[in-house]
C-alpha positions in Angstrom: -43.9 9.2 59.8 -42.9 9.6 56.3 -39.2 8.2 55.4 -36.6 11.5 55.5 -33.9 11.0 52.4 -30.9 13.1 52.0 -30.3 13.2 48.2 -26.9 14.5 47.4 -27.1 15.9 43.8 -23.1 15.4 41.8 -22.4 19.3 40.5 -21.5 17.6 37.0 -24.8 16.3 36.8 -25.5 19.8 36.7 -24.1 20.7 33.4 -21.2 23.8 32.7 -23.0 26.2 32.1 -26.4 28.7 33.5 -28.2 27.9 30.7 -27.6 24.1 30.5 -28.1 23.8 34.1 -31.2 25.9 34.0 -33.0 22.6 31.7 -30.7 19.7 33.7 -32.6 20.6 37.0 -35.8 20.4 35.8 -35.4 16.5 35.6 -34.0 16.5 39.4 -37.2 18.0 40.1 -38.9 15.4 38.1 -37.1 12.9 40.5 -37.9 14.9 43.6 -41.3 15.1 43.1 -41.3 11.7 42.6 -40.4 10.9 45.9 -42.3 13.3 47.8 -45.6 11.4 46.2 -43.7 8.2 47.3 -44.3 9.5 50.8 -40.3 10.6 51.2 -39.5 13.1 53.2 -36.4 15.1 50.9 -33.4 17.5 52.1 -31.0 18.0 48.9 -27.4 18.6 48.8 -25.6 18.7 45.9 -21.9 19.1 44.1 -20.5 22.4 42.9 -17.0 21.4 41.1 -17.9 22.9 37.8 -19.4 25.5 38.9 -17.2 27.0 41.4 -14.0 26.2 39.1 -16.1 28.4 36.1 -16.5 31.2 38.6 -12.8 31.2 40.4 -11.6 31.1 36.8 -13.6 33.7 35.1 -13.1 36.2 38.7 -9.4 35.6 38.3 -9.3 36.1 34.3 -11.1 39.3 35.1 -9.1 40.9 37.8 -6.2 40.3 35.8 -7.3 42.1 33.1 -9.1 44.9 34.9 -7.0 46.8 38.0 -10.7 47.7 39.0 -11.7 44.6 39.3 -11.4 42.9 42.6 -10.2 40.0 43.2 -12.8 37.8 44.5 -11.5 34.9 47.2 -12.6 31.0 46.6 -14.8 30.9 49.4 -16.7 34.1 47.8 -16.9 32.1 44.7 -18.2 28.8 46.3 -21.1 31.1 47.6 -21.7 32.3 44.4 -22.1 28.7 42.9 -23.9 27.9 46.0 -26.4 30.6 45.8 -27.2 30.2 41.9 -27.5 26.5 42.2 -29.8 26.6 45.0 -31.7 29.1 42.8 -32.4 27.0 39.9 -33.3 24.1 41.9 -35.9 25.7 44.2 -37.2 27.5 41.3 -37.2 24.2 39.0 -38.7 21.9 42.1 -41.1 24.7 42.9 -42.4 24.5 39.5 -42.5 21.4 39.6 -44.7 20.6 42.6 -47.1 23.1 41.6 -47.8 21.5 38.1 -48.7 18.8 40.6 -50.6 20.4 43.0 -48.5 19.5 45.9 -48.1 21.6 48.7 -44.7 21.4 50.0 -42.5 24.7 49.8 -38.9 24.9 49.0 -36.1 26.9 50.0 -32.2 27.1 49.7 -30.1 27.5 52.7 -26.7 29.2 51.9 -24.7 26.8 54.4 -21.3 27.3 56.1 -19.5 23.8 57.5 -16.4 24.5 59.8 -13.4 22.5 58.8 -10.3 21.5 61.0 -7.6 24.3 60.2 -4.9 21.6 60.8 -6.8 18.8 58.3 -4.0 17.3 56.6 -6.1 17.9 53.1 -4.8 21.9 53.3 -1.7 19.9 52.0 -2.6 17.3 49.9 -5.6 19.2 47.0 -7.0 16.1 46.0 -10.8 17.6 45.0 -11.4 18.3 41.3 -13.2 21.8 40.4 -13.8 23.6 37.2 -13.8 22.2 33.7 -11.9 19.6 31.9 -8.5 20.2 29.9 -6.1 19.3 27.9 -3.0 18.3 29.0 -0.8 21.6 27.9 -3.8 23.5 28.7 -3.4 22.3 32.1 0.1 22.7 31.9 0.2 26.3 30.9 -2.3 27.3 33.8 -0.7 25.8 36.5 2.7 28.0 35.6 0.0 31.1 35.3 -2.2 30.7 38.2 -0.2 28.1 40.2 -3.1 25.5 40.0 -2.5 21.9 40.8 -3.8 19.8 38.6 -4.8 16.3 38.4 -6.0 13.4 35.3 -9.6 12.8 35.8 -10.5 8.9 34.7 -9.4 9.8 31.3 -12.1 12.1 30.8 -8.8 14.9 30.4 -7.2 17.2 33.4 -8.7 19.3 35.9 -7.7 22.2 38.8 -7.5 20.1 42.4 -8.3 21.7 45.8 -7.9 20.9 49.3 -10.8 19.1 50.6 -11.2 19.1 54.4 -13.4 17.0 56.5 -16.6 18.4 57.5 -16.5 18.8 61.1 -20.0 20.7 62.0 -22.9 22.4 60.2 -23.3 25.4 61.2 -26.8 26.3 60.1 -27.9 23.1 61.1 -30.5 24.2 63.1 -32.2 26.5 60.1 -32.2 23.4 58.2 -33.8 21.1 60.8 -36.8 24.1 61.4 -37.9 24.2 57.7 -37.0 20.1 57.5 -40.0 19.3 60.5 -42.1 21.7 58.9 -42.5 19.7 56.2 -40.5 21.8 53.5 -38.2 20.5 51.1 -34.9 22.2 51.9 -31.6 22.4 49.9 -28.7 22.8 51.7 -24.7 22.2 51.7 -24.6 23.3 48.8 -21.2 22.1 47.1 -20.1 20.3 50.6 -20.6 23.7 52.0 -18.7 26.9 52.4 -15.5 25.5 54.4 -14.9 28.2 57.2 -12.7 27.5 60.2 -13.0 28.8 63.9 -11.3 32.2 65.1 -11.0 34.2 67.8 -13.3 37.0 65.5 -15.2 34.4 64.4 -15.9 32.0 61.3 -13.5 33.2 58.4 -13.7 31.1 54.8 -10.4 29.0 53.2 -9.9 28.3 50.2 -11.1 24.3 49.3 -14.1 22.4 48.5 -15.6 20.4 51.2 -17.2 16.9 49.2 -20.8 17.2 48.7 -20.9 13.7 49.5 -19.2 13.7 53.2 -21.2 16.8 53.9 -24.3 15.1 52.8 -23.5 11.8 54.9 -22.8 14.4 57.8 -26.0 16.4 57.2 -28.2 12.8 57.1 -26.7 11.7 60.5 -27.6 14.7 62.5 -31.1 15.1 61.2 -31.3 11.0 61.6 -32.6 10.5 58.1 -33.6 7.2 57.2 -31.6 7.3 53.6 -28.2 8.4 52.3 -28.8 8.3 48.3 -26.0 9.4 46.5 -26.5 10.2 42.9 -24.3 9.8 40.3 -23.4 9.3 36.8 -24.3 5.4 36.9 -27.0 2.6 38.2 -24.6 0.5 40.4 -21.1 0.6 42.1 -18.9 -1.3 40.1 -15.7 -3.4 40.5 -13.1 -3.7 38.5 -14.9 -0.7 36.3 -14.0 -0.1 32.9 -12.3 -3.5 32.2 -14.0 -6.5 30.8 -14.4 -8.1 34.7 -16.2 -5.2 35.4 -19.1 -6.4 38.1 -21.9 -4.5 39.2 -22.9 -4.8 42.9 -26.6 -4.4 44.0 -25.3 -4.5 48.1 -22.3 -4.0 49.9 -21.9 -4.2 53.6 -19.1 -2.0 55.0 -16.8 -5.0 55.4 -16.7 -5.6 51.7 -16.3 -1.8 51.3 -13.8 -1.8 52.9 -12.2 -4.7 51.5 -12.1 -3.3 48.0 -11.3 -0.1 49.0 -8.0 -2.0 50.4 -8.1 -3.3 46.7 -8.1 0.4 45.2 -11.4 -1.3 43.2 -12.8 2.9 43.5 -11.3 6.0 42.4 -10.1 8.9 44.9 -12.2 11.9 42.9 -15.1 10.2 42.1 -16.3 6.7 43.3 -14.3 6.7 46.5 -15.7 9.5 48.4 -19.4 8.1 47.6 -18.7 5.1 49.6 -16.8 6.5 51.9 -19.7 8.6 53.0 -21.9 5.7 52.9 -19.7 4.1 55.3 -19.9 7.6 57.7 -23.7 7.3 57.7 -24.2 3.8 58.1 -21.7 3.6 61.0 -23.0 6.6 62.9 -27.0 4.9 62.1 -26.7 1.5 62.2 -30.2 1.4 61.4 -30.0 3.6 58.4 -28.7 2.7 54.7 -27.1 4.1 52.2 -27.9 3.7 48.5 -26.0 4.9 45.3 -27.2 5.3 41.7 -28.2 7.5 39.6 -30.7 10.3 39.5 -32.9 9.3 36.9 -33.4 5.7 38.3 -33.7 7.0 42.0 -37.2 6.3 42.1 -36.2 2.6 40.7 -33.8 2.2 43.1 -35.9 3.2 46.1 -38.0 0.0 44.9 -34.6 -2.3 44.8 -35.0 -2.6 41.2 -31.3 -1.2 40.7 -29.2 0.7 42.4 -26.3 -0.1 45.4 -27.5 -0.3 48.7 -25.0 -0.2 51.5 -25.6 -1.1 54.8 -23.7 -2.1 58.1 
């Protein structure tokens, strides 16, 4: 039985705008592809920060300008981004595997993951969304739109959400059909589109689940083989950005969690990646984990770079 990955796809590797994005996917499905003639078995998730801070932003601008114009709610806009994202990269891997005569087909599942109403996140917006910006540019939105913003590894400031805990998929069972029929599905897109329980019935909240834990989540109930996370780099790193900076090539999660003790990863951006490696490798022991970046996947795969993480 072939190997089943979950990639999970980082939304700035995605570019900031349609038109960038449009040409960026075409080398995920390069990397897809790739895989599949490997003999992998793919389901993708991927990020949607940029893109669902560019859509909040321009809705808001709009409504603000236009009385006509309705607002549109964050969850609306992380469909949106979820939707259009999902649509490039089924129409970029379709293309893709039919330059190669391969017969797999592709589809993108608009996904819903319940949250906990009470997560303690709902206080505490640590998730980044939306573009980078100067610091009085930040400071001048966040008196206009009451934003929180955040400094982002120097790279300049950007809009923070809450970012709940994945508790449940909710078209999990969607996914799994079109998974064991051999189709290369995309799914939780941007983490998801956070919805809590009701009495009525699911209802969307305002926050961005991370792609990463929903991915980790997603991989554990359809008992993939693979977690691959990929990001802007080859390796984890400790100590990054200094000169002691050390790449790692495998971590077990005792040493993960020993440098996470030692703050060696960033909340925002490394962190979450190995936390979700953790969730997968915990919940299948005999599963790993593995973290570099998308044009060295297929490398990686091999052991010829990467960080593989098991327990």
């Amino acid at each position: 039985m072939a190997k089943r990955l979950v990639l999970a796809l980082g939304g700035n590797a995605l570019g900031n705008t349609p038109e960038t994005q449009l040409q960026l996917v075409k080398n995920t499905a390069k990397t897809v592809a790739d895989l599949l003639e490997e003999g992998y078995q793919v389901i993708i998730g991927h990020g949607n920060g940029p893109q669902v801070g560019m859509i909040n932003l321009a809705m808001d601008l709009a409504s603000a300008a236009d009385e006509k114009i309705p607002y549109m709610p964050f969850p609306e806009c992380g469909a949106m981004s979820q939707g259009y994202i999902g649509y490039h990269l089924q129409q970029a891997i379709r293309q893709e595997l039919l330059n190669r005569k391969m017969p797999q087909e592709v589809a993108a599942v608009v996904t819903q993951v319940v949250v906990d109403r009470d997560d303690g996140a709902f206080a505490h917006p640590t998730k980044p969304v939306g573009r980078f910006y100067t610091k009085e540019q930040a400071e001048q939105l966040a008196l206009e739109k009451n934003f929180t913003f955040v400094e982002d590894a120097g790279r300049g400031y950007r809009r923070v959400v809450p970012s709940p805990v994945p508790q449940r998929i909710v078209e999990l069972n969607v996914v799994r059909q079109l998974v064991d029929g051999g189709d290369v599905v995309i799914t939780v897109g941007g983490g998801g589109i956070p919805v809590i329980e009701t009495p009525e019935g699911l209802r969307g909240v305002a926050a961005v689940i991370d792609k990463d834990k929903s991915s980790a989540k997603l991989a554990e109930d359809l008992g993939a083989d693979m977690l691959v996370i990929l990001t802007a780099v080859d390796r984890v790193c400790i100590h990054y950005n200094t000169p002691e900076q050390e790449e790692l090539s495998t971590l077990t999660v005792q040493q993960a969690e020993e440098y996470i003790a030692q703050g060696q990863f960033a909340p925002g951006s490394m962190l979450p990646k190995v936390e979700s490696c953790l969730q997968f490798v915990r919940a299948n022991p005999q599963g790993k984990a593995l973290i570099t970046s998308l044009e060295r996947a297929k490398e990686a795969l091999s052991g010829k770079t990467g960080t593989v993480i098991t327990l």
